[in-house]
C-alpha positions in Angstrom: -21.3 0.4 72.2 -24.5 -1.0 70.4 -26.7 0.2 68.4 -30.3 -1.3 67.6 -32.2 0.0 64.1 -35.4 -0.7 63.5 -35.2 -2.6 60.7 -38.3 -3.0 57.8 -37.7 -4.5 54.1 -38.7 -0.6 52.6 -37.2 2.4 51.9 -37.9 3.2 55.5 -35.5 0.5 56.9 -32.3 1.7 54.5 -32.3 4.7 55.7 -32.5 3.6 59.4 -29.6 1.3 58.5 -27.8 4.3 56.6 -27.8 6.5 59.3 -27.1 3.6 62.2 -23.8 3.4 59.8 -23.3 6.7 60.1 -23.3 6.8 63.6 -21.3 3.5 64.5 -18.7 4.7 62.2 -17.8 7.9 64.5 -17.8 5.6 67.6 -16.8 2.0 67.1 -20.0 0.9 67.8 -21.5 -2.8 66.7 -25.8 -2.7 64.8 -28.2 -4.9 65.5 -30.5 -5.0 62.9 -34.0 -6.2 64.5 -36.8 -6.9 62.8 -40.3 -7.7 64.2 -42.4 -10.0 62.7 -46.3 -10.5 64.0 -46.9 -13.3 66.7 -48.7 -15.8 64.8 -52.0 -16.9 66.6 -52.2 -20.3 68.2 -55.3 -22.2 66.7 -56.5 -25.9 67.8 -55.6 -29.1 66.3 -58.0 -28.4 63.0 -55.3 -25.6 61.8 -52.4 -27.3 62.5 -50.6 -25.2 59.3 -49.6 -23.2 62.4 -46.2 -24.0 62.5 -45.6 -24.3 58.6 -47.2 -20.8 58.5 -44.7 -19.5 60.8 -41.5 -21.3 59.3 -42.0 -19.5 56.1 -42.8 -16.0 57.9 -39.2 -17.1 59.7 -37.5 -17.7 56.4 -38.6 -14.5 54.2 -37.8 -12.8 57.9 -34.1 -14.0 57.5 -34.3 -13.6 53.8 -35.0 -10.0 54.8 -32.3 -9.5 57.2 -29.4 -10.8 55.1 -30.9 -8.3 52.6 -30.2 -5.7 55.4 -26.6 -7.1 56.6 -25.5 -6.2 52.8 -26.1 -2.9 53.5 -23.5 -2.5 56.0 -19.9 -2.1 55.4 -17.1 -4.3 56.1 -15.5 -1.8 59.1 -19.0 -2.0 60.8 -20.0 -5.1 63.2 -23.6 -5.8 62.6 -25.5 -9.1 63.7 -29.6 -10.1 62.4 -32.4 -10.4 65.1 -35.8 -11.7 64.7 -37.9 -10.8 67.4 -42.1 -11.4 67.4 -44.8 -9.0 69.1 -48.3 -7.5 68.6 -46.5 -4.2 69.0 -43.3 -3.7 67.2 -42.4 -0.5 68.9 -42.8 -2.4 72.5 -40.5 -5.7 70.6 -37.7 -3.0 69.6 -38.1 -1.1 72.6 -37.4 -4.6 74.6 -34.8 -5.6 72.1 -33.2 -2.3 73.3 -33.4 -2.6 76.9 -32.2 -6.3 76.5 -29.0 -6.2 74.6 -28.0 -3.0 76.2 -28.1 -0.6 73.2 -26.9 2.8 73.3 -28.9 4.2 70.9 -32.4 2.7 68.6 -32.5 3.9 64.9 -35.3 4.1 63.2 -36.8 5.8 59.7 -39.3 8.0 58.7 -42.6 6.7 56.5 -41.5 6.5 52.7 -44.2 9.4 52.2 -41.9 11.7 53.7 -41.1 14.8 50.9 -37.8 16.5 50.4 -35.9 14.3 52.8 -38.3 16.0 55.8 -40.2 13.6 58.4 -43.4 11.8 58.1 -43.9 10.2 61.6 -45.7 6.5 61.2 -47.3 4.3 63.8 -44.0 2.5 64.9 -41.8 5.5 64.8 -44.4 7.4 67.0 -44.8 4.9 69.7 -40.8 4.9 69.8 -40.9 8.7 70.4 -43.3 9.1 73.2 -42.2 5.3 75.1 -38.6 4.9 74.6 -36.6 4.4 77.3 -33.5 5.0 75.7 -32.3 7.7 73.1 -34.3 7.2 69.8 -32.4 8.6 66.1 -34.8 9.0 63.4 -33.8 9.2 59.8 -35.1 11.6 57.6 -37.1 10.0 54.2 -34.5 9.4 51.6 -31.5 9.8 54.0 -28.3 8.1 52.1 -25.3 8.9 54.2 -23.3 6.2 55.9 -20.0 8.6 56.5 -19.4 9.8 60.0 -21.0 12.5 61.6 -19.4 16.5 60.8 -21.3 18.2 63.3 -23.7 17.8 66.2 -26.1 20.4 67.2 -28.2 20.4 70.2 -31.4 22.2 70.5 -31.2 24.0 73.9 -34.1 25.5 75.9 -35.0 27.0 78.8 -37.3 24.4 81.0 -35.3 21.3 83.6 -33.6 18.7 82.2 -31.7 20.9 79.8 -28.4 20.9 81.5 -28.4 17.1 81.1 -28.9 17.3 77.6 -26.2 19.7 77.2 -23.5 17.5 78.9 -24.9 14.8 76.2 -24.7 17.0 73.3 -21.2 18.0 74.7 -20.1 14.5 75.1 -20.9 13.5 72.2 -18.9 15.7 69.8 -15.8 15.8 72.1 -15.7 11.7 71.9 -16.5 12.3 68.0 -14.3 15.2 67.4 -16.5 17.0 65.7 -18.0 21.1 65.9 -20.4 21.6 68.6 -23.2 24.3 67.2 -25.7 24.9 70.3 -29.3 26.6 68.6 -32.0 28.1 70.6 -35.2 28.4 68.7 -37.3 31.7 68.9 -40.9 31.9 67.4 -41.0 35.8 66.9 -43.5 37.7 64.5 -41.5 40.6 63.3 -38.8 39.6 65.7 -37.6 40.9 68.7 -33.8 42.1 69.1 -34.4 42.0 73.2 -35.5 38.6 73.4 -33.0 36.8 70.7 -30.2 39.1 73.2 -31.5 37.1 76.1 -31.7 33.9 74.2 -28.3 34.3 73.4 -27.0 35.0 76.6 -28.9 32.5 78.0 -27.4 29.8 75.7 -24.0 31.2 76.2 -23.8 31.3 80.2 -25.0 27.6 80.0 -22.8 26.0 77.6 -19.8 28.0 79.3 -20.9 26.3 82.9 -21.5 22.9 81.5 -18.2 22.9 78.7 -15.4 21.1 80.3 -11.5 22.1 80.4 -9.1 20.1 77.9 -6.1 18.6 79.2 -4.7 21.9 77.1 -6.1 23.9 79.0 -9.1 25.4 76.6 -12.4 25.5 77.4 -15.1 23.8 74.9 -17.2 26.9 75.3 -14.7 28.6 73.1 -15.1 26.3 70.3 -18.3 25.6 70.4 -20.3 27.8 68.1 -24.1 29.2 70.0 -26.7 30.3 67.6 -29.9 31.8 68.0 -32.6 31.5 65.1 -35.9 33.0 64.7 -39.0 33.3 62.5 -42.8 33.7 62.3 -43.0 30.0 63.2 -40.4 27.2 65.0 -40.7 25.9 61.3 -39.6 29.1 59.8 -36.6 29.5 62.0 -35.6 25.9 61.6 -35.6 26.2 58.0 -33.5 29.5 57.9 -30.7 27.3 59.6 -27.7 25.9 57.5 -27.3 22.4 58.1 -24.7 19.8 57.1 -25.4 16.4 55.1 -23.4 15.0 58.2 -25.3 16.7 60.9 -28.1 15.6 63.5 -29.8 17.4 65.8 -29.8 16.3 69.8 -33.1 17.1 71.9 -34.6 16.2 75.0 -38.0 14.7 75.6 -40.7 17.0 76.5 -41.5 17.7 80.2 -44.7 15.6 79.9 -42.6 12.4 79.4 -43.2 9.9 82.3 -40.3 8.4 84.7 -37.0 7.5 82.4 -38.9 7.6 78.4 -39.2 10.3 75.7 -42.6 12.3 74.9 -42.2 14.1 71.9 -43.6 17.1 72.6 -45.1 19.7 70.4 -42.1 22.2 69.7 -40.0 18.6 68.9 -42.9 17.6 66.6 -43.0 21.4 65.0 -39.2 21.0 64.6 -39.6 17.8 62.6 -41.6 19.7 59.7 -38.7 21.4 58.5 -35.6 19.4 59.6 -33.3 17.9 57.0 -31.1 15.8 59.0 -31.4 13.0 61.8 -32.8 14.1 65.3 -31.8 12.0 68.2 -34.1 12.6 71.3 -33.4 11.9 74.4 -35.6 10.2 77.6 -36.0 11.9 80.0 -34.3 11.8 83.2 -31.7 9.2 81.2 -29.2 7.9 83.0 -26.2 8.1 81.7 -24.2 4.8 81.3 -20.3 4.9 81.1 -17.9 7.3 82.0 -16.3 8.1 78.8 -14.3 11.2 77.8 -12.0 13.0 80.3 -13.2 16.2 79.0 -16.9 15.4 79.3 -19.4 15.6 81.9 -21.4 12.9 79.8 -21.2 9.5 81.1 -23.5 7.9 78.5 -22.2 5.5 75.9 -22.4 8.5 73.2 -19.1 9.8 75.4 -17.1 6.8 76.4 -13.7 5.8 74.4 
């Protein structure tokens, strides 16, 4: 398994690399750290400095990568990529697609407050183009242990079967809690509709949780939650989360062929998260067969 992070010489790009970490080190997987450097205009003979220019924006790029390689741990693979582009969320997105990556980490702006999301330029680009599952690290986000829990954010609209199987696969092939969370916007709340959320929730997980070879089904350990507030905010923040937690979702139903759209209840969810999100394309095809008790075959579930 590989993962690519987004990598930028700022507060933003540690705690990309942080949570990359994080993740590889419940999986096995290898980092490539890729940072994108501006393509440097081609002039005529009169400004031949050209190439000189370019040779030094090469070395501090290296410069900048070896700082980033000391950042990850012995037990980790990593390898340093330079890569050049107007755009450096199409370069990492193509960077991605090209060595095969699993998963693309990136950070949150260093404006970000409390360890909550402040989505940049790059990082938005990523989120409404990827064509593969994008992680994004909350400002200020320090971890590099493995993962503790993995909660998926389930609704109601197509597509959210798939996700489920992801979510599922990935904590089985982890072997860590499942927590399954249905988010209810409800002035004054509403007992009837939390009821159906719940049983909703429950009757999917139970027909997408596999069987263990022991005979238990994951349903029964996996814990289904339903929170609620005035706002998606409100009921976000009333959560508990743990410091080794993220949150799966799926792109939003505008999305276009196989890529993620961050849609507005994602981008509401962001305003009060404290952990990692990892959203998924839509329509992904999943890669690799990889846990017997899963129905995910993407690289997040193979041994």
């Amino acid at each position: 398994m590989r993962y690519v992070v987004g990598y930028s010489a700022n507060a933003r790009g540690h705690d990309a690399v942080n949570l990359a970490v994080s993740l590889a080190r419940g999986r096995g997987a290898s980092l490539d750290l890729v940072l994108v450097v501006p393509e440097v205009q081609q002039f005529g003979a009169a400004h031949a400095p050209k190439a000189g220019f370019e040779n030094l924006l090469n070395e501090q790029a290296r410069q900048w990568l070896d700082e980033a390689l000391a950042l990850v741990p012995a037990d980790v693979p990593a390898q340093a990529h330079i890569r050049t582009g107007d755009s450096d969320a199409q370069a990492l997105i193509e960077a991605a697609e090209e060595l095969g990556a699993d998963v693309l980490v990136i950070g949150a702006t260093s404006t970000g407050l409390f360890k909550r999301f402040t989505i940049g330029s790059v990082a938005s680009a990523l989120l409404h183009a990827s064509t593969v599952p994008v992680a994004l690290a909350p400002h200020g986000y320090y971890r590099q242990e493995a993962l503790t829990r993995i909660s998926c954010g389930l609704g109601t609209r197509a597509g959210a079967e798939k996700l489920l199987d992801f979510a599922i696969g990935m904590a089985a092939n982890r072997k860590v809690p499942l927590r399954v969370v249905s988010l209810l916007a409800l002035d004054g709340g509403d007992p009837a509709a939390a009821g159906a959320a719940r049983e909703y929730a429950e009757k999917t997980v139970a027909a997408a949780a596999p069987v263990s070879p022991s005979g238990v089904q994951l349903a029964a350990k996996t814990d289904v939650v339903v929170a609620q507030g005035r706002s998606i905010e409100e009921a976000v923040d009333g959560l508990d989360w743990e410091d080794g937690e993220v949150l799966v979702i799926g792109s939003s139903r505008l999305a276009q062929g196989r890529s993620i759209f961050l849609g507005s209840t994602a981008n509401r969810i962001l305003r009060a998260l404290p952990v990692p999100m990892l959203v998924v394309p839509s329509g992904y095809e999943l890669k690799h067969q990889n846990h017997p008790t899963s129905n995910d075959t993407s690289g997040e579930a193979t041994q």
